[in-house]
C-alpha positions in Angstrom: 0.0 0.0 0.0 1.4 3.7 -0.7 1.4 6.0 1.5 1.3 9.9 0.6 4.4 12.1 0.5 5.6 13.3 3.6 6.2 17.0 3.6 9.1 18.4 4.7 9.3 19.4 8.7 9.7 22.9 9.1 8.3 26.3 7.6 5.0 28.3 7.6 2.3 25.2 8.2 4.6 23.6 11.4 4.8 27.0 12.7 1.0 27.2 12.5 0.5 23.5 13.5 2.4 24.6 16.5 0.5 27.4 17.0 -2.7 26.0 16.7 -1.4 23.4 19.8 -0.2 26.4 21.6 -3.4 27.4 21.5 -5.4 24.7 23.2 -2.8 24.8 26.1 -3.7 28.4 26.6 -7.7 27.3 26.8 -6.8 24.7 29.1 -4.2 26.7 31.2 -6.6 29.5 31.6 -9.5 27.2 31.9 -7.5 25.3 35.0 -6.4 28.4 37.3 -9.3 31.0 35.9 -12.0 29.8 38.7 -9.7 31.0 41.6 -10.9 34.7 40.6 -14.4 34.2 40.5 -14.7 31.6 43.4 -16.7 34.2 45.7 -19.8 34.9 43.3 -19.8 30.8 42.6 -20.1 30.1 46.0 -22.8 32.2 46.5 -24.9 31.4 43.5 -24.5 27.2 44.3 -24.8 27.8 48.2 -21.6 26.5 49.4 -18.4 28.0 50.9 -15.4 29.6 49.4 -13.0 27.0 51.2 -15.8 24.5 49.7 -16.0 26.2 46.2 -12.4 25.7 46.2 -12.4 22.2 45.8 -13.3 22.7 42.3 -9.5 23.8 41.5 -8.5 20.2 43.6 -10.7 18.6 41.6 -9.5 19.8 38.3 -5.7 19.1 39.3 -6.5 15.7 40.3 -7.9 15.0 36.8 -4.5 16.3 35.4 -3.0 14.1 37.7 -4.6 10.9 37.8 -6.9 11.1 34.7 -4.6 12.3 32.4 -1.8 9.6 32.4 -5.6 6.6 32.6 -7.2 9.0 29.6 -3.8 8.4 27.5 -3.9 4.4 28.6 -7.2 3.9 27.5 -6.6 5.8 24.3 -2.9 4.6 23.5 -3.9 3.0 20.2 -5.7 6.3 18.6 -3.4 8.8 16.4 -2.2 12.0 18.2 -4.6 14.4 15.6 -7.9 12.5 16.5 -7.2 12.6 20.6 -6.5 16.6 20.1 -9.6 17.1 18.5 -11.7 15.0 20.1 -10.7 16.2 23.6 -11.4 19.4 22.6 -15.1 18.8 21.8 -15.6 17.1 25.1 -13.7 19.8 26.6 -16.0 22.6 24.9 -19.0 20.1 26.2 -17.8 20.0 29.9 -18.0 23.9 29.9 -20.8 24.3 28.1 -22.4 21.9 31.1 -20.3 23.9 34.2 -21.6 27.0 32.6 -25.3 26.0 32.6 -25.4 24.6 35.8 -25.3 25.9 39.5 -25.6 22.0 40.8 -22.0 21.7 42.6 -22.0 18.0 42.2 -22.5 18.8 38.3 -19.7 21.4 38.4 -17.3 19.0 40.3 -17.7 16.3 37.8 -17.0 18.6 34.7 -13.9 20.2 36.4 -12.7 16.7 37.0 -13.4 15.7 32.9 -12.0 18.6 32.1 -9.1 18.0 34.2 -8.2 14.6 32.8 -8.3 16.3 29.2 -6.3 19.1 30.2 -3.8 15.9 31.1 -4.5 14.0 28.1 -3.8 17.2 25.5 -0.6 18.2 26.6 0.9 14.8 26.8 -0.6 14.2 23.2 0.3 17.8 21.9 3.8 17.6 23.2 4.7 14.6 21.5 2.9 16.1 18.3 4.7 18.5 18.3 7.7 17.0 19.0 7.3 15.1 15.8 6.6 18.0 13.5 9.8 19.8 13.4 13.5 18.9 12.4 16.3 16.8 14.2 17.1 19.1 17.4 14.0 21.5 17.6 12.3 19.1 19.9 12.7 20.9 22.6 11.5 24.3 21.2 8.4 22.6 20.0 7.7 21.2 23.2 8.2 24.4 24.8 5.7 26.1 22.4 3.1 23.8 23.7 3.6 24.3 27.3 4.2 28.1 26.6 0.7 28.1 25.8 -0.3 27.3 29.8 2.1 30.2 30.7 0.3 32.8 28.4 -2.7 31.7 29.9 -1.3 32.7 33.7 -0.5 36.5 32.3 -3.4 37.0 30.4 -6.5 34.4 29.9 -6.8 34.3 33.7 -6.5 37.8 34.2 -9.0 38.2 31.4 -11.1 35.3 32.3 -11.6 36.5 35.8 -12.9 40.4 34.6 -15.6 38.6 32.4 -16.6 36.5 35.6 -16.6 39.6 37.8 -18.5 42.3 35.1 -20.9 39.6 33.4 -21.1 36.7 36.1 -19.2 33.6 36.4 -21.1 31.8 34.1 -19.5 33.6 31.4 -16.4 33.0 32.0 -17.2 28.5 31.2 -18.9 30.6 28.1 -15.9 32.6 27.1 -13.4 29.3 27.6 -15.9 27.4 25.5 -15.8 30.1 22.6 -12.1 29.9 22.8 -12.3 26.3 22.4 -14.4 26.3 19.8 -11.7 28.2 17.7 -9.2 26.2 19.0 -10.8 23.2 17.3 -11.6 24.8 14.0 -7.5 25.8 13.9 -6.6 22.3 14.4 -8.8 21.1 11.8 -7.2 23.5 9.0 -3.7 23.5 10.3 -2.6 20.5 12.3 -1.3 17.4 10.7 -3.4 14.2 10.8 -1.0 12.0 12.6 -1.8 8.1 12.4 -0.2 5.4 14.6 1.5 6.9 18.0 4.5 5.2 17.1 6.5 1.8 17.4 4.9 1.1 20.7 1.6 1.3 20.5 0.0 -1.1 23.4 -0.6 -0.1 26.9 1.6 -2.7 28.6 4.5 -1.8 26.1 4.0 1.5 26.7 3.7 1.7 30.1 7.0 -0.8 30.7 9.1 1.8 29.2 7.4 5.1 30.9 7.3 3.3 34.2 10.8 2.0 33.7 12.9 3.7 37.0 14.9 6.2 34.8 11.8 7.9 34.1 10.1 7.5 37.3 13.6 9.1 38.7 13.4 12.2 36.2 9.7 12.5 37.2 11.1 12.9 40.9 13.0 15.5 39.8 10.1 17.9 38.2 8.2 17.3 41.4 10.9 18.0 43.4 11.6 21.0 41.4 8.1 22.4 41.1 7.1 21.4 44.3 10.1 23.2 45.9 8.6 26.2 44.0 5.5 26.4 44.7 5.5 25.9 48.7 6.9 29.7 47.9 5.0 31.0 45.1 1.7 30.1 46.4 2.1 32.5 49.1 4.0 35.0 47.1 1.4 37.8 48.0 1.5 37.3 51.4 5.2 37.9 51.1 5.0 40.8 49.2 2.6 42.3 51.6 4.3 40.9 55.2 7.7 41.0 54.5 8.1 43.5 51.1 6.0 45.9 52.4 3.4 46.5 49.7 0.5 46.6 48.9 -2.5 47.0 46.1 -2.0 47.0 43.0 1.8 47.1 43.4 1.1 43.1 44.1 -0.5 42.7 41.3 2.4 44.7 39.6 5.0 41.9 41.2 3.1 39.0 40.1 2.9 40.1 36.8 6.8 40.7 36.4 7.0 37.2 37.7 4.2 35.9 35.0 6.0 37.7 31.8 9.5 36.6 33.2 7.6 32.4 33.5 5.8 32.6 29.9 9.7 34.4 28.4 11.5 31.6 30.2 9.2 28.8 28.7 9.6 30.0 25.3 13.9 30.9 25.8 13.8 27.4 27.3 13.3 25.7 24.6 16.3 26.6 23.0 18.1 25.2 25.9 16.3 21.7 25.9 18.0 21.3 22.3 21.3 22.1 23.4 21.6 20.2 26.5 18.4 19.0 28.5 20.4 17.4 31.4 23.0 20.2 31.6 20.0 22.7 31.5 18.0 21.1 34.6 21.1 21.3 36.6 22.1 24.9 35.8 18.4 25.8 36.4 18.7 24.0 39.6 21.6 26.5 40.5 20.1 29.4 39.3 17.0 28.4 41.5 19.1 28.5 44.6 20.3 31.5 44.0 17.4 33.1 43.7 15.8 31.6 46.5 18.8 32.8 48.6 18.4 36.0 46.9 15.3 36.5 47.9 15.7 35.8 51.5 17.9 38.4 52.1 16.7 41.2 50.3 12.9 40.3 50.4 12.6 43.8 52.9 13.7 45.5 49.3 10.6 45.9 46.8 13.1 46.5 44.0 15.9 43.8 45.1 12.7 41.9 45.3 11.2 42.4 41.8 14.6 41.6 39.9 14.7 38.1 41.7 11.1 37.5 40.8 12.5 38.2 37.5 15.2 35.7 37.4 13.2 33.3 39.4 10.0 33.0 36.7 12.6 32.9 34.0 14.4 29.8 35.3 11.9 28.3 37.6 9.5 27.6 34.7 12.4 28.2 32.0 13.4 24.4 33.1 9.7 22.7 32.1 10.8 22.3 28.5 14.0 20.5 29.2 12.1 18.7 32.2 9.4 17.6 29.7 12.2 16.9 26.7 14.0 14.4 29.0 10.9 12.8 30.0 10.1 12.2 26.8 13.4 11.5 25.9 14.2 8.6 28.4 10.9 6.9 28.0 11.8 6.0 24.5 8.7 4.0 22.6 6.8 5.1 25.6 7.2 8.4 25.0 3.0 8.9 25.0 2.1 7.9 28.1 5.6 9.7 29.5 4.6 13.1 28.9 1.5 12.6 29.9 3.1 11.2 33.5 5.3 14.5 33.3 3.0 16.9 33.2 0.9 15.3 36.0 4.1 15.2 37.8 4.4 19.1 37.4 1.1 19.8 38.4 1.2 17.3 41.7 4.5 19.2 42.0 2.1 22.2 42.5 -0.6 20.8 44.7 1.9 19.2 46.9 4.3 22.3 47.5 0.9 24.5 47.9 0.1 22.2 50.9 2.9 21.3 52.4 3.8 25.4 52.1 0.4 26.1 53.7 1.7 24.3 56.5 5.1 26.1 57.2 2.6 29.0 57.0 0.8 28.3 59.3 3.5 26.6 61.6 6.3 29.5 61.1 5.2 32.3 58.9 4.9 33.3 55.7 8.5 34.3 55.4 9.4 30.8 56.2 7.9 29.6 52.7 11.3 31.1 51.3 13.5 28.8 53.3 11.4 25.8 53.0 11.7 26.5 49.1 15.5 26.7 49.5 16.0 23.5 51.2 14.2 22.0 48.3 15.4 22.6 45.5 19.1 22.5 47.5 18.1 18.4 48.3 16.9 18.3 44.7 20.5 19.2 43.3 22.5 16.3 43.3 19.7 14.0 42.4 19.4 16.2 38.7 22.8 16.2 38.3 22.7 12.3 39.0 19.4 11.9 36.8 21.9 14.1 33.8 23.6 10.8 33.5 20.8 8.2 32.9 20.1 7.1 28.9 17.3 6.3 27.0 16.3 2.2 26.3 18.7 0.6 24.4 18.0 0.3 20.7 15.7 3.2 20.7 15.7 6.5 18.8 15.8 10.0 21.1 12.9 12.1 21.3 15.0 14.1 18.9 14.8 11.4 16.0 10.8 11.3 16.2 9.1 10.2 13.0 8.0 12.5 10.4 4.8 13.5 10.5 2.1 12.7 7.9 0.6 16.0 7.0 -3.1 16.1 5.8 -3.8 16.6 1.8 -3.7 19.9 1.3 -7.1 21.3 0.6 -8.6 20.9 -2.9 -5.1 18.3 -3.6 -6.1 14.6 -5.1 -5.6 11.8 -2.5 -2.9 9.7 -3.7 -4.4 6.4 -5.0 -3.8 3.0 -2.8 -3.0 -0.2 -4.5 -3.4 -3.6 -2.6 -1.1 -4.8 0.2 
Protein backbone atom coordinates (compact mmCIF):
# COMPACT_ATOMS: atom_id res chain seq x y z
CA UNK A 1 0.00 0.00 0.00
CA UNK A 2 1.41 3.66 -0.67
CA UNK A 3 1.37 6.01 1.54
CA UNK A 4 1.26 9.88 0.57
CA UNK A 5 4.36 12.07 0.52
CA UNK A 6 5.56 13.34 3.58
CA UNK A 7 6.23 17.01 3.61
CA UNK A 8 9.12 18.37 4.69
CA UNK A 9 9.33 19.44 8.66
CA UNK A 10 9.72 22.92 9.08
CA UNK A 11 8.26 26.31 7.64
CA UNK A 12 4.96 28.34 7.57
CA UNK A 13 2.32 25.25 8.17
CA UNK A 14 4.60 23.64 11.35
CA UNK A 15 4.76 27.04 12.69
CA UNK A 16 1.03 27.22 12.46
CA UNK A 17 0.48 23.49 13.53
CA UNK A 18 2.39 24.60 16.49
CA UNK A 19 0.49 27.38 16.96
CA UNK A 20 -2.67 26.00 16.75
CA UNK A 21 -1.36 23.43 19.80
CA UNK A 22 -0.19 26.44 21.59
CA UNK A 23 -3.38 27.44 21.54
CA UNK A 24 -5.44 24.69 23.20
CA UNK A 25 -2.77 24.81 26.06
CA UNK A 26 -3.72 28.43 26.59
CA UNK A 27 -7.74 27.33 26.81
CA UNK A 28 -6.78 24.66 29.08
CA UNK A 29 -4.24 26.67 31.24
CA UNK A 30 -6.64 29.51 31.56
CA UNK A 31 -9.53 27.15 31.94
CA UNK A 32 -7.51 25.32 35.00
CA UNK A 33 -6.42 28.42 37.32
CA UNK A 34 -9.29 31.01 35.95
CA UNK A 35 -11.97 29.82 38.74
CA UNK A 36 -9.72 31.01 41.64
CA UNK A 37 -10.86 34.70 40.55
CA UNK A 38 -14.35 34.23 40.53
CA UNK A 39 -14.72 31.56 43.42
CA UNK A 40 -16.75 34.21 45.67
CA UNK A 41 -19.79 34.87 43.28
CA UNK A 42 -19.76 30.83 42.56
CA UNK A 43 -20.09 30.14 46.00
CA UNK A 44 -22.80 32.23 46.51
CA UNK A 45 -24.86 31.41 43.48
CA UNK A 46 -24.52 27.20 44.30
CA UNK A 47 -24.83 27.80 48.17
CA UNK A 48 -21.63 26.54 49.40
CA UNK A 49 -18.42 28.03 50.90
CA UNK A 50 -15.39 29.56 49.38
CA UNK A 51 -13.04 27.01 51.15
CA UNK A 52 -15.79 24.45 49.70
CA UNK A 53 -16.05 26.17 46.20
CA UNK A 54 -12.35 25.66 46.20
CA UNK A 55 -12.35 22.22 45.83
CA UNK A 56 -13.28 22.73 42.30
CA UNK A 57 -9.53 23.83 41.48
CA UNK A 58 -8.47 20.22 43.57
CA UNK A 59 -10.73 18.55 41.60
CA UNK A 60 -9.48 19.78 38.27
CA UNK A 61 -5.65 19.15 39.27
CA UNK A 62 -6.53 15.69 40.30
CA UNK A 63 -7.91 14.95 36.84
CA UNK A 64 -4.46 16.31 35.40
CA UNK A 65 -2.96 14.11 37.69
CA UNK A 66 -4.56 10.94 37.75
CA UNK A 67 -6.87 11.15 34.71
CA UNK A 68 -4.57 12.27 32.38
CA UNK A 69 -1.84 9.62 32.38
CA UNK A 70 -5.63 6.62 32.61
CA UNK A 71 -7.19 9.00 29.57
CA UNK A 72 -3.78 8.38 27.51
CA UNK A 73 -3.85 4.42 28.64
CA UNK A 74 -7.15 3.87 27.54
CA UNK A 75 -6.62 5.83 24.30
CA UNK A 76 -2.94 4.63 23.47
CA UNK A 77 -3.89 3.04 20.19
CA UNK A 78 -5.66 6.28 18.63
CA UNK A 79 -3.37 8.85 16.43
CA UNK A 80 -2.24 12.04 18.20
CA UNK A 81 -4.58 14.38 15.59
CA UNK A 82 -7.93 12.53 16.48
CA UNK A 83 -7.22 12.57 20.58
CA UNK A 84 -6.48 16.56 20.06
CA UNK A 85 -9.62 17.06 18.45
CA UNK A 86 -11.69 14.96 20.10
CA UNK A 87 -10.66 16.24 23.63
CA UNK A 88 -11.37 19.39 22.58
CA UNK A 89 -15.08 18.79 21.81
CA UNK A 90 -15.55 17.06 25.08
CA UNK A 91 -13.66 19.83 26.57
CA UNK A 92 -15.95 22.59 24.88
CA UNK A 93 -18.95 20.15 26.15
CA UNK A 94 -17.80 20.02 29.85
CA UNK A 95 -18.01 23.86 29.92
CA UNK A 96 -20.82 24.35 28.14
CA UNK A 97 -22.39 21.94 31.06
CA UNK A 98 -20.33 23.91 34.19
CA UNK A 99 -21.61 26.99 32.65
CA UNK A 100 -25.26 25.96 32.64
CA UNK A 101 -25.36 24.56 35.78
CA UNK A 102 -25.32 25.85 39.54
CA UNK A 103 -25.61 21.98 40.80
CA UNK A 104 -22.02 21.74 42.65
CA UNK A 105 -22.04 17.96 42.22
CA UNK A 106 -22.46 18.83 38.33
CA UNK A 107 -19.71 21.44 38.42
CA UNK A 108 -17.31 19.05 40.29
CA UNK A 109 -17.70 16.31 37.81
CA UNK A 110 -17.04 18.62 34.73
CA UNK A 111 -13.88 20.16 36.44
CA UNK A 112 -12.67 16.71 36.98
CA UNK A 113 -13.41 15.69 32.95
CA UNK A 114 -11.97 18.60 32.09
CA UNK A 115 -9.10 17.98 34.17
CA UNK A 116 -8.17 14.61 32.77
CA UNK A 117 -8.32 16.29 29.25
CA UNK A 118 -6.28 19.14 30.24
CA UNK A 119 -3.81 15.86 31.09
CA UNK A 120 -4.48 13.95 28.13
CA UNK A 121 -3.84 17.16 25.45
CA UNK A 122 -0.58 18.23 26.62
CA UNK A 123 0.91 14.79 26.79
CA UNK A 124 -0.62 14.15 23.21
CA UNK A 125 0.27 17.84 21.89
CA UNK A 126 3.76 17.64 23.24
CA UNK A 127 4.74 14.60 21.51
CA UNK A 128 2.90 16.08 18.31
CA UNK A 129 4.66 18.51 18.31
CA UNK A 130 7.74 16.98 19.02
CA UNK A 131 7.32 15.08 15.84
CA UNK A 132 6.57 18.03 13.50
CA UNK A 133 9.84 19.85 13.44
CA UNK A 134 13.50 18.94 12.41
CA UNK A 135 16.28 16.84 14.21
CA UNK A 136 17.07 19.08 17.37
CA UNK A 137 14.03 21.50 17.62
CA UNK A 138 12.28 19.13 19.89
CA UNK A 139 12.75 20.89 22.63
CA UNK A 140 11.45 24.27 21.20
CA UNK A 141 8.36 22.59 20.02
CA UNK A 142 7.69 21.20 23.22
CA UNK A 143 8.18 24.39 24.78
CA UNK A 144 5.66 26.08 22.43
CA UNK A 145 3.10 23.81 23.67
CA UNK A 146 3.62 24.31 27.29
CA UNK A 147 4.24 28.12 26.56
CA UNK A 148 0.75 28.13 25.83
CA UNK A 149 -0.29 27.31 29.82
CA UNK A 150 2.14 30.19 30.73
CA UNK A 151 0.33 32.77 28.42
CA UNK A 152 -2.74 31.70 29.91
CA UNK A 153 -1.32 32.67 33.67
CA UNK A 154 -0.53 36.50 32.28
CA UNK A 155 -3.36 37.00 30.42
CA UNK A 156 -6.46 34.38 29.89
CA UNK A 157 -6.77 34.27 33.73
CA UNK A 158 -6.46 37.84 34.23
CA UNK A 159 -8.97 38.20 31.37
CA UNK A 160 -11.08 35.28 32.29
CA UNK A 161 -11.62 36.54 35.83
CA UNK A 162 -12.93 40.37 34.62
CA UNK A 163 -15.59 38.56 32.43
CA UNK A 164 -16.59 36.47 35.64
CA UNK A 165 -16.57 39.64 37.82
CA UNK A 166 -18.53 42.34 35.09
CA UNK A 167 -20.92 39.61 33.35
CA UNK A 168 -21.11 36.73 36.10
CA UNK A 169 -19.15 33.60 36.37
CA UNK A 170 -21.07 31.78 34.07
CA UNK A 171 -19.54 33.64 31.37
CA UNK A 172 -16.42 32.98 32.01
CA UNK A 173 -17.19 28.52 31.20
CA UNK A 174 -18.85 30.56 28.15
CA UNK A 175 -15.86 32.60 27.14
CA UNK A 176 -13.37 29.31 27.61
CA UNK A 177 -15.94 27.36 25.51
CA UNK A 178 -15.81 30.06 22.65
CA UNK A 179 -12.05 29.91 22.83
CA UNK A 180 -12.34 26.29 22.41
CA UNK A 181 -14.39 26.32 19.77
CA UNK A 182 -11.69 28.16 17.66
CA UNK A 183 -9.19 26.16 19.01
CA UNK A 184 -10.77 23.19 17.34
CA UNK A 185 -11.58 24.76 13.97
CA UNK A 186 -7.54 25.76 13.87
CA UNK A 187 -6.64 22.28 14.37
CA UNK A 188 -8.84 21.10 11.79
CA UNK A 189 -7.16 23.48 9.04
CA UNK A 190 -3.68 23.54 10.28
CA UNK A 191 -2.64 20.48 12.26
CA UNK A 192 -1.34 17.42 10.75
CA UNK A 193 -3.40 14.21 10.76
CA UNK A 194 -0.98 11.96 12.61
CA UNK A 195 -1.76 8.11 12.45
CA UNK A 196 -0.20 5.36 14.59
CA UNK A 197 1.51 6.89 18.01
CA UNK A 198 4.46 5.24 17.11
CA UNK A 199 6.52 1.81 17.39
CA UNK A 200 4.92 1.14 20.74
CA UNK A 201 1.57 1.35 20.54
CA UNK A 202 -0.03 -1.11 23.39
CA UNK A 203 -0.64 -0.08 26.86
CA UNK A 204 1.64 -2.73 28.62
CA UNK A 205 4.46 -1.85 26.14
CA UNK A 206 4.01 1.55 26.73
CA UNK A 207 3.67 1.69 30.09
CA UNK A 208 7.01 -0.82 30.71
CA UNK A 209 9.10 1.79 29.19
CA UNK A 210 7.37 5.06 30.90
CA UNK A 211 7.26 3.26 34.24
CA UNK A 212 10.84 2.03 33.71
CA UNK A 213 12.85 3.71 36.96
CA UNK A 214 14.89 6.22 34.76
CA UNK A 215 11.77 7.88 34.13
CA UNK A 216 10.08 7.45 37.25
CA UNK A 217 13.64 9.14 38.70
CA UNK A 218 13.44 12.19 36.22
CA UNK A 219 9.70 12.47 37.23
CA UNK A 220 11.12 12.91 40.91
CA UNK A 221 12.98 15.47 39.77
CA UNK A 222 10.12 17.91 38.17
CA UNK A 223 8.19 17.33 41.41
CA UNK A 224 10.89 18.04 43.43
CA UNK A 225 11.65 21.00 41.44
CA UNK A 226 8.06 22.43 41.14
CA UNK A 227 7.11 21.35 44.29
CA UNK A 228 10.12 23.16 45.86
CA UNK A 229 8.61 26.23 43.97
CA UNK A 230 5.45 26.41 44.74
CA UNK A 231 5.49 25.89 48.69
CA UNK A 232 6.94 29.70 47.86
CA UNK A 233 5.00 31.05 45.10
CA UNK A 234 1.72 30.06 46.44
CA UNK A 235 2.12 32.54 49.10
CA UNK A 236 3.96 34.97 47.10
CA UNK A 237 1.43 37.77 47.96
CA UNK A 238 1.52 37.29 51.36
CA UNK A 239 5.22 37.86 51.13
CA UNK A 240 4.95 40.84 49.19
CA UNK A 241 2.56 42.28 51.65
CA UNK A 242 4.27 40.86 55.19
CA UNK A 243 7.74 41.02 54.46
CA UNK A 244 8.08 43.54 51.12
CA UNK A 245 6.02 45.94 52.39
CA UNK A 246 3.38 46.52 49.72
CA UNK A 247 0.50 46.58 48.92
CA UNK A 248 -2.53 46.99 46.13
CA UNK A 249 -2.02 46.99 43.05
CA UNK A 250 1.78 47.15 43.44
CA UNK A 251 1.06 43.12 44.08
CA UNK A 252 -0.49 42.68 41.35
CA UNK A 253 2.35 44.69 39.61
CA UNK A 254 4.96 41.95 41.22
CA UNK A 255 3.13 38.99 40.05
CA UNK A 256 2.87 40.06 36.80
CA UNK A 257 6.79 40.74 36.37
CA UNK A 258 7.01 37.17 37.67
CA UNK A 259 4.21 35.91 34.96
CA UNK A 260 6.02 37.66 31.84
CA UNK A 261 9.46 36.59 33.21
CA UNK A 262 7.58 32.44 33.55
CA UNK A 263 5.77 32.61 29.88
CA UNK A 264 9.73 34.37 28.42
CA UNK A 265 11.46 31.60 30.17
CA UNK A 266 9.23 28.82 28.67
CA UNK A 267 9.59 30.01 25.28
CA UNK A 268 13.86 30.94 25.81
CA UNK A 269 13.75 27.35 27.29
CA UNK A 270 13.32 25.66 24.65
CA UNK A 271 16.32 26.61 23.02
CA UNK A 272 18.13 25.20 25.87
CA UNK A 273 16.29 21.73 25.90
CA UNK A 274 17.96 21.28 22.30
CA UNK A 275 21.34 22.09 23.39
CA UNK A 276 21.60 20.22 26.48
CA UNK A 277 18.44 18.97 28.50
CA UNK A 278 20.38 17.43 31.39
CA UNK A 279 22.98 20.25 31.64
CA UNK A 280 20.01 22.66 31.53
CA UNK A 281 17.98 21.09 34.56
CA UNK A 282 21.07 21.34 36.63
CA UNK A 283 22.07 24.90 35.81
CA UNK A 284 18.44 25.77 36.35
CA UNK A 285 18.66 23.97 39.59
CA UNK A 286 21.57 26.46 40.49
CA UNK A 287 20.10 29.44 39.31
CA UNK A 288 17.05 28.43 41.54
CA UNK A 289 19.12 28.54 44.62
CA UNK A 290 20.27 31.50 44.04
CA UNK A 291 17.43 33.13 43.68
CA UNK A 292 15.75 31.65 46.52
CA UNK A 293 18.83 32.80 48.65
CA UNK A 294 18.39 36.00 46.95
CA UNK A 295 15.34 36.52 47.92
CA UNK A 296 15.70 35.78 51.46
CA UNK A 297 17.85 38.37 52.09
CA UNK A 298 16.67 41.17 50.27
CA UNK A 299 12.90 40.33 50.41
CA UNK A 300 12.56 43.76 52.86
CA UNK A 301 13.66 45.49 49.26
CA UNK A 302 10.63 45.92 46.80
CA UNK A 303 13.14 46.53 44.01
CA UNK A 304 15.85 43.79 45.06
CA UNK A 305 12.67 41.89 45.32
CA UNK A 306 11.19 42.38 41.79
CA UNK A 307 14.65 41.65 39.94
CA UNK A 308 14.73 38.12 41.71
CA UNK A 309 11.05 37.46 40.84
CA UNK A 310 12.53 38.19 37.51
CA UNK A 311 15.20 35.71 37.41
CA UNK A 312 13.19 33.30 39.41
CA UNK A 313 10.04 32.98 36.69
CA UNK A 314 12.56 32.89 33.99
CA UNK A 315 14.40 29.77 35.33
CA UNK A 316 11.92 28.29 37.59
CA UNK A 317 9.48 27.65 34.66
CA UNK A 318 12.44 28.19 32.05
CA UNK A 319 13.37 24.39 33.13
CA UNK A 320 9.71 22.65 32.14
CA UNK A 321 10.82 22.28 28.45
CA UNK A 322 14.04 20.54 29.19
CA UNK A 323 12.14 18.70 32.20
CA UNK A 324 9.43 17.58 29.75
CA UNK A 325 12.17 16.95 26.71
CA UNK A 326 14.01 14.43 29.01
CA UNK A 327 10.92 12.81 30.00
CA UNK A 328 10.09 12.17 26.79
CA UNK A 329 13.37 11.54 25.87
CA UNK A 330 14.18 8.64 28.42
CA UNK A 331 10.91 6.92 27.97
CA UNK A 332 11.75 6.04 24.46
CA UNK A 333 8.68 3.99 22.62
CA UNK A 334 6.82 5.10 25.63
CA UNK A 335 7.21 8.44 25.04
CA UNK A 336 3.00 8.94 24.97
CA UNK A 337 2.14 7.88 28.14
CA UNK A 338 5.61 9.69 29.52
CA UNK A 339 4.62 13.13 28.88
CA UNK A 340 1.49 12.65 29.91
CA UNK A 341 3.07 11.23 33.47
CA UNK A 342 5.30 14.49 33.28
CA UNK A 343 2.96 16.91 33.16
CA UNK A 344 0.90 15.31 36.02
CA UNK A 345 4.11 15.22 37.81
CA UNK A 346 4.39 19.12 37.39
CA UNK A 347 1.10 19.79 38.37
CA UNK A 348 1.18 17.26 41.69
CA UNK A 349 4.49 19.18 42.02
CA UNK A 350 2.11 22.22 42.48
CA UNK A 351 -0.56 20.80 44.75
CA UNK A 352 1.88 19.23 46.88
CA UNK A 353 4.30 22.29 47.46
CA UNK A 354 0.89 24.52 47.89
CA UNK A 355 0.11 22.17 50.90
CA UNK A 356 2.91 21.35 52.41
CA UNK A 357 3.84 25.36 52.11
CA UNK A 358 0.37 26.07 53.72
CA UNK A 359 1.66 24.25 56.54
CA UNK A 360 5.07 26.15 57.17
CA UNK A 361 2.59 28.96 57.01
CA UNK A 362 0.82 28.27 59.31
CA UNK A 363 3.53 26.56 61.62
CA UNK A 364 6.33 29.46 61.07
CA UNK A 365 5.19 32.26 58.90
CA UNK A 366 4.88 33.25 55.74
CA UNK A 367 8.48 34.30 55.36
CA UNK A 368 9.45 30.79 56.21
CA UNK A 369 7.94 29.61 52.66
CA UNK A 370 11.27 31.10 51.28
CA UNK A 371 13.54 28.77 53.34
CA UNK A 372 11.38 25.80 53.00
CA UNK A 373 11.73 26.47 49.10
CA UNK A 374 15.51 26.74 49.54
CA UNK A 375 15.96 23.50 51.18
CA UNK A 376 14.25 22.00 48.28
CA UNK A 377 15.39 22.65 45.54
CA UNK A 378 19.09 22.53 47.49
CA UNK A 379 18.06 18.36 48.33
CA UNK A 380 16.86 18.27 44.66
CA UNK A 381 20.49 19.21 43.26
CA UNK A 382 22.47 16.35 43.27
CA UNK A 383 19.68 13.97 42.40
CA UNK A 384 19.39 16.20 38.65
CA UNK A 385 22.77 16.17 38.30
CA UNK A 386 22.67 12.30 39.02
CA UNK A 387 19.38 11.85 36.80
CA UNK A 388 21.89 14.11 33.82
CA UNK A 389 23.65 10.82 33.49
CA UNK A 390 20.83 8.17 32.94
CA UNK A 391 20.11 7.14 28.92
CA UNK A 392 17.27 6.34 26.97
CA UNK A 393 16.30 2.15 26.27
CA UNK A 394 18.69 0.55 24.44
CA UNK A 395 18.02 0.31 20.72
CA UNK A 396 15.67 3.25 20.69
CA UNK A 397 15.71 6.48 18.81
CA UNK A 398 15.81 9.96 21.14
CA UNK A 399 12.89 12.05 21.28
CA UNK A 400 14.99 14.08 18.94
CA UNK A 401 14.84 11.42 16.03
CA UNK A 402 10.75 11.29 16.18
CA UNK A 403 9.07 10.20 12.98
CA UNK A 404 7.97 12.47 10.39
CA UNK A 405 4.82 13.46 10.46
CA UNK A 406 2.15 12.72 7.89
CA UNK A 407 0.60 15.97 6.99
CA UNK A 408 -3.05 16.07 5.78
CA UNK A 409 -3.83 16.60 1.81
CA UNK A 410 -3.74 19.90 1.33
CA UNK A 411 -7.12 21.35 0.56
CA UNK A 412 -8.59 20.86 -2.93
CA UNK A 413 -5.10 18.29 -3.55
CA UNK A 414 -6.08 14.57 -5.08
CA UNK A 415 -5.64 11.80 -2.53
CA UNK A 416 -2.85 9.70 -3.67
CA UNK A 417 -4.39 6.37 -4.98
CA UNK A 418 -3.82 2.95 -2.77
CA UNK A 419 -2.98 -0.24 -4.45
CA UNK A 420 -3.42 -3.56 -2.61
CA UNK A 421 -1.07 -4.77 0.18
Amino acid sequence: MTTPAQSPKGGTRTGLALGTLALGAFVFGTAELVIVGILDPMAEDIDVSVGTAGLLVTAYALGICLGGPLLTAATIRFGRHLLVWSSLVVFLAANLVASLTTEYAVLMVARVVSGSLHGLFIGVASMLGAQLVPAGQQGRAVAMVFGGVAVSTVIGVPLGTLVGQGIGWQATFVGVAALTAVALAATFLFVPRIGATGPTTSLRSQARYAFAPRVLAQLGIGLLLMGGQFAAFTYLASYLEDVTGISGGAVSAFLLVYGIASAIGVFGGGRFADSGAARTLVIANVVLILALTALYFVGETPVLTALVLLAWGVVGFGLVPSFLLRVITLAGPGGDLGSTLAASAVNAGIAIGAAVGGWSVESNGVDSVVVLALIVVVAALPATWATGRLRPPAGTAPADAAPAATPAPEAGSVKAPTSPA
